[in-house]
C-alpha positions as CSV (number, residue, x, y, z in Angstrom):
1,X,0.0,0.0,0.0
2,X,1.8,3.6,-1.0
3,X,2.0,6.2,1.3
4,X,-0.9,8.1,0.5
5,X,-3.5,5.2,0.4
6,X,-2.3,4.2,3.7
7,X,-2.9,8.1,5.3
8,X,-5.9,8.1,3.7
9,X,-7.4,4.5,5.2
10,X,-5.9,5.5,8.6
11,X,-8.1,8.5,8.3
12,X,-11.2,7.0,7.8
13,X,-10.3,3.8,10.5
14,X,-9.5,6.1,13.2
15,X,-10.9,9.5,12.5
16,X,-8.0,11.4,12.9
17,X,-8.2,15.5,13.0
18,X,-6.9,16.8,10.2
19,X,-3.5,17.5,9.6
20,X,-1.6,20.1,8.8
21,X,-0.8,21.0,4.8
22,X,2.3,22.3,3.5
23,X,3.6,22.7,0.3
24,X,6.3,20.1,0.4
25,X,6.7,16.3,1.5
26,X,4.3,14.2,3.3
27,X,1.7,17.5,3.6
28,X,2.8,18.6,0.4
29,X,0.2,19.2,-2.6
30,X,0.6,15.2,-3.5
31,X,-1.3,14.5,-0.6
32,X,-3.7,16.8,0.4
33,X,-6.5,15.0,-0.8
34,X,-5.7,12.4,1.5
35,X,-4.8,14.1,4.8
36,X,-8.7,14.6,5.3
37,X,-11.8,13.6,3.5
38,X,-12.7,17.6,3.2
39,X,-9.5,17.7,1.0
40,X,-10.9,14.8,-1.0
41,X,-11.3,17.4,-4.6
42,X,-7.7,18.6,-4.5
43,X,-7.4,14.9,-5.9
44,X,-10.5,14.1,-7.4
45,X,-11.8,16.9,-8.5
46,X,-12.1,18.1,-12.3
47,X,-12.0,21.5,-12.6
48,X,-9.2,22.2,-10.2
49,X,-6.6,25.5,-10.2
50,X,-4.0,26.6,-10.9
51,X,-3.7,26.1,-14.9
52,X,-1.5,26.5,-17.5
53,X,-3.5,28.8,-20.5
54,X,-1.5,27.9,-23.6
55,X,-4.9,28.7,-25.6
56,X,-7.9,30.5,-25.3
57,X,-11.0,31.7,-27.0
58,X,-11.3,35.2,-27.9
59,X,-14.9,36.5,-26.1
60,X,-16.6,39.3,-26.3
61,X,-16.0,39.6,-22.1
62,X,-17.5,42.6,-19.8
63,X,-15.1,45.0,-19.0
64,X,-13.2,44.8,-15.2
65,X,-14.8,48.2,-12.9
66,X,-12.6,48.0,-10.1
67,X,-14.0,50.4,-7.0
68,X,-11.2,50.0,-4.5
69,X,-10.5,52.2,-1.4
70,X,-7.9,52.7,1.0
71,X,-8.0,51.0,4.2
72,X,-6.2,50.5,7.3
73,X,-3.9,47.3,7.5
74,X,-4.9,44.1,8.1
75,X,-2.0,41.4,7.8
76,X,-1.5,37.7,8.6
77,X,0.9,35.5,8.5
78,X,-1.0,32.2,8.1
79,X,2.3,29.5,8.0
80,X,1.2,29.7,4.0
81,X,1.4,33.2,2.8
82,X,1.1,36.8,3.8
83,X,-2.8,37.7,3.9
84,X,-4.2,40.9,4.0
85,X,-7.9,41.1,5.1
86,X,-9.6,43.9,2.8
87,X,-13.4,43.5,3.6
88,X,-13.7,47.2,3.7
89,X,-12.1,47.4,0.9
90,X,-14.4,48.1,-2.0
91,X,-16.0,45.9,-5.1
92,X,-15.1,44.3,-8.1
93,X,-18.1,44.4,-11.4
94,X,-18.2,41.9,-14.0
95,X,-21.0,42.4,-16.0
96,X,-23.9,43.1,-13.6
97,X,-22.4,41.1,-11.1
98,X,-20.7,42.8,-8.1
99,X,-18.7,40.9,-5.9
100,X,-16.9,42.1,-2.5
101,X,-12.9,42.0,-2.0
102,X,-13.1,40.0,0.9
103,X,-9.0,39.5,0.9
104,X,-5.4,39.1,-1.0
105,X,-2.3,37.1,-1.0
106,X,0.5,36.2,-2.4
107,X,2.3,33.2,-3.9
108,X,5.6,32.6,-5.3
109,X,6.5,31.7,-8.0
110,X,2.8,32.6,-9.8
111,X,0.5,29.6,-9.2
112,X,-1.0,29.8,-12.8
113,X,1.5,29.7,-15.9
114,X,1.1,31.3,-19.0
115,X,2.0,29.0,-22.2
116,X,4.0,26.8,-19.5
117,X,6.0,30.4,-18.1
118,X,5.1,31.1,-14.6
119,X,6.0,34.9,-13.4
120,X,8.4,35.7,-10.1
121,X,4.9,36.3,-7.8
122,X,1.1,36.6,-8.0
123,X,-1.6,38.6,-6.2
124,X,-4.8,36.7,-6.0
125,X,-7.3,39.2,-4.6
126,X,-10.1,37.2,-3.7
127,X,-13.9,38.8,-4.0
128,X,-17.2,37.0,-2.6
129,X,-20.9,38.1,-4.6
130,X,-23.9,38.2,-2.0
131,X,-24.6,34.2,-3.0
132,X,-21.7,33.3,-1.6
133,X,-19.6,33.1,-4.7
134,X,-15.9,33.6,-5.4
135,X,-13.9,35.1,-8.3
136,X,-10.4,35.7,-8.0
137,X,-8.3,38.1,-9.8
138,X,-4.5,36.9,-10.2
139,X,-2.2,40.3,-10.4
140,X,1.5,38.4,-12.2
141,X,4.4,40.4,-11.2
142,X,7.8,40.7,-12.6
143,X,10.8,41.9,-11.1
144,X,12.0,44.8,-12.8
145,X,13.5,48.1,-12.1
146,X,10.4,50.0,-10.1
147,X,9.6,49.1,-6.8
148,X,5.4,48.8,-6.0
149,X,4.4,51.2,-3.4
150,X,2.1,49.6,-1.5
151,X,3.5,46.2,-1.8
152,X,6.8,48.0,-0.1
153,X,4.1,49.4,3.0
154,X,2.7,45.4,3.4
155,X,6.5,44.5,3.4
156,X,7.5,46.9,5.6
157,X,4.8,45.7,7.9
158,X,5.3,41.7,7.5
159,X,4.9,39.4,9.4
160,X,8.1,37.0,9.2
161,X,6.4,34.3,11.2
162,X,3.1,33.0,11.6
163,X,0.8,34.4,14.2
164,X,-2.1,36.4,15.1
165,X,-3.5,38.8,13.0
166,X,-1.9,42.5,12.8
167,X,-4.1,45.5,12.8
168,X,-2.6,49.0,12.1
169,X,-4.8,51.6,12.3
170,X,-2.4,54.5,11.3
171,X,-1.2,52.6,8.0
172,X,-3.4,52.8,5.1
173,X,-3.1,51.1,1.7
174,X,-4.7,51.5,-1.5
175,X,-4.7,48.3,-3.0
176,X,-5.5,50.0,-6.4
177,X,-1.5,50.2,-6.8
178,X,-1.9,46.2,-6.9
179,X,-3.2,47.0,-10.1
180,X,-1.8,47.8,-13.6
181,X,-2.8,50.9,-15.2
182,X,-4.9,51.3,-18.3
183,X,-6.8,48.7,-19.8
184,X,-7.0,45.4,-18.2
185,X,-7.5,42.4,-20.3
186,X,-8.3,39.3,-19.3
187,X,-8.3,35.4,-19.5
188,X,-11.2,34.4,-17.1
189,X,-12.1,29.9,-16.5
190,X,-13.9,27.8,-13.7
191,X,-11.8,26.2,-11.4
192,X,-11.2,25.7,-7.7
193,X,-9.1,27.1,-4.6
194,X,-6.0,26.5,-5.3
195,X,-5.1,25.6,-1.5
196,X,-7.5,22.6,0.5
197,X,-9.9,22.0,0.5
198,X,-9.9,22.6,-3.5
199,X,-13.6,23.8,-3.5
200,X,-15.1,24.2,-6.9
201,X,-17.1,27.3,-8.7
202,X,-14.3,29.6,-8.3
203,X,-14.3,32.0,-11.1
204,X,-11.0,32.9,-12.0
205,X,-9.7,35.9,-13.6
206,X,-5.9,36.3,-14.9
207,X,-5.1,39.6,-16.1
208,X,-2.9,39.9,-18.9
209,X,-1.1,43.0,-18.0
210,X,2.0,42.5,-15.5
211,X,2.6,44.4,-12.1
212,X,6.5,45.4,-11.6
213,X,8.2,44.6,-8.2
214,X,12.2,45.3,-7.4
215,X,14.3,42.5,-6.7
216,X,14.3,43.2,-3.1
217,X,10.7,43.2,-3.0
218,X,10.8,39.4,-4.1
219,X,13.2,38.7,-2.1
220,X,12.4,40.0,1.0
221,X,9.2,37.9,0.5
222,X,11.3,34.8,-0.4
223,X,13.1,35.0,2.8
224,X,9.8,34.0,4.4
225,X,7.8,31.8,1.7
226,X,10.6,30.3,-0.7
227,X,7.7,28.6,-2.5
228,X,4.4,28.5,-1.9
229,X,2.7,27.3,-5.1
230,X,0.2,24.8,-6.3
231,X,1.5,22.2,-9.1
232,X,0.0,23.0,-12.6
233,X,-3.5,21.1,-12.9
234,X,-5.5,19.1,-15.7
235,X,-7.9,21.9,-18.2
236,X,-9.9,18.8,-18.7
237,X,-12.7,19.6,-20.8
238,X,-12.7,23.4,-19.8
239,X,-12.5,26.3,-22.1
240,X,-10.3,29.4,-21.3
241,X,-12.1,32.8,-22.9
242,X,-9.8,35.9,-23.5
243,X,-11.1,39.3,-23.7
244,X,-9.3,40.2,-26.8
């Protein structure tokens, strides 16, 4: 019997709480399905995240109206990334439906790849609609020679080791720098959480235009997550659209 068979029997004999994940060895991404049966789609599932988008469908997509304010700061370390809670923090439209940023992280390198390249980071700023629903935006960021603003504030403020949440009344941060400028096209699929328990429904949002960090920047954030990143997953029978 391998390894992750066995977990997952012992599970089921002797309900055992659920363990911890990681993103490497025996709680690594191999195995989350079978470290508890609420992880059970982050093997089985068929519509799981992150992908690589080496084609797409041109659409004729609704436009992105980001209506972001600033906020005071709200930042986690959660032993898997840096977390900033944002539920103040304004609404994202698609279409006419709104959805509530609820809150961002970060991974590194980017979770999803574009035609098999993935970028030195990625925001996912997660937003909730009033049925419950999630789409996530992924901001890709490259290293290059400009420093962001406000992801030099959250730095400044990070926490190098998981613990209770940080609240900071007297630092604000306007997460619209997370953003690029102009127009913001789009590749936009169904898939999942990338992290257990690999829930479902999750409309997913890539945009195409890159965010420039400095080479500190990443590696300041490196020196507390080396790697936090989901291994590729199957498109299956899903279709990636493109707004142009």
């Amino acid at each position: 019997m391998t390894y992750k068979k066995l977990v997952t029997a012992a599970q089921r004999l002797f309900h055992l709480p659920i363990v911890h994940w990681s993103y490497e060895g025996k709680t690594g991404p191999a195995y989350w399905d079978c470290l508890s049966e609420e992880y059970a789609l982050c093997g089985s599932g068929k519509r799981q995240s992150p992908i690589d988008i080496s084609s797409s469908i041109k659409a004729d997509l609704p436009p992105l109206i980001f209506n972001y304010v600033s906020i005071p700061l709200i930042i986690e370390n959660n032993g898997h990334t840096i977390q900033v809670n944002a539920e103040k923090a304004g609404s994202l439209k698609i279409g006419e439906q709104a959805y509530q940023l609820v809150q961002f992280h970060f991974h590194t390198p980017s979770e999803e790849a574009i035609n098999g390249k993935r970028t030195d980071m990625v925001i996912h700023l997660v937003h909730q609609n009033i049925q419950g629903e999630l789409a996530v935006v992924a901001v890709l960021l490259k290293t290059g020679d400009m420093p962001n603003s406000c992801v030099e504030t959250l730095w400044n403020m990070m926490p190098k080791t998981p613990g209770e949440v940080q609240h900071y009344e007297d630092v604000r941060i306007d997460i619209n720098e997370l953003l690029p400028t102009g127009k913001k096209d789009y590749y936009t699929f169904a898939g999942s959480l990338t992290t257990p328990p690999c829930s479902e429904g999750v409309k997913w949002v890539i945009l195409k235009q890159t965010l420039s960090i400095s080479p500190t920047q990443l590696a300041e954030y490196k020196a507390v997550y080396t790697e936090n990143a989901r291994p590729l997953q199957a498109l299956n029978d899903r279709k990636v659209l493109s707004s142009n």
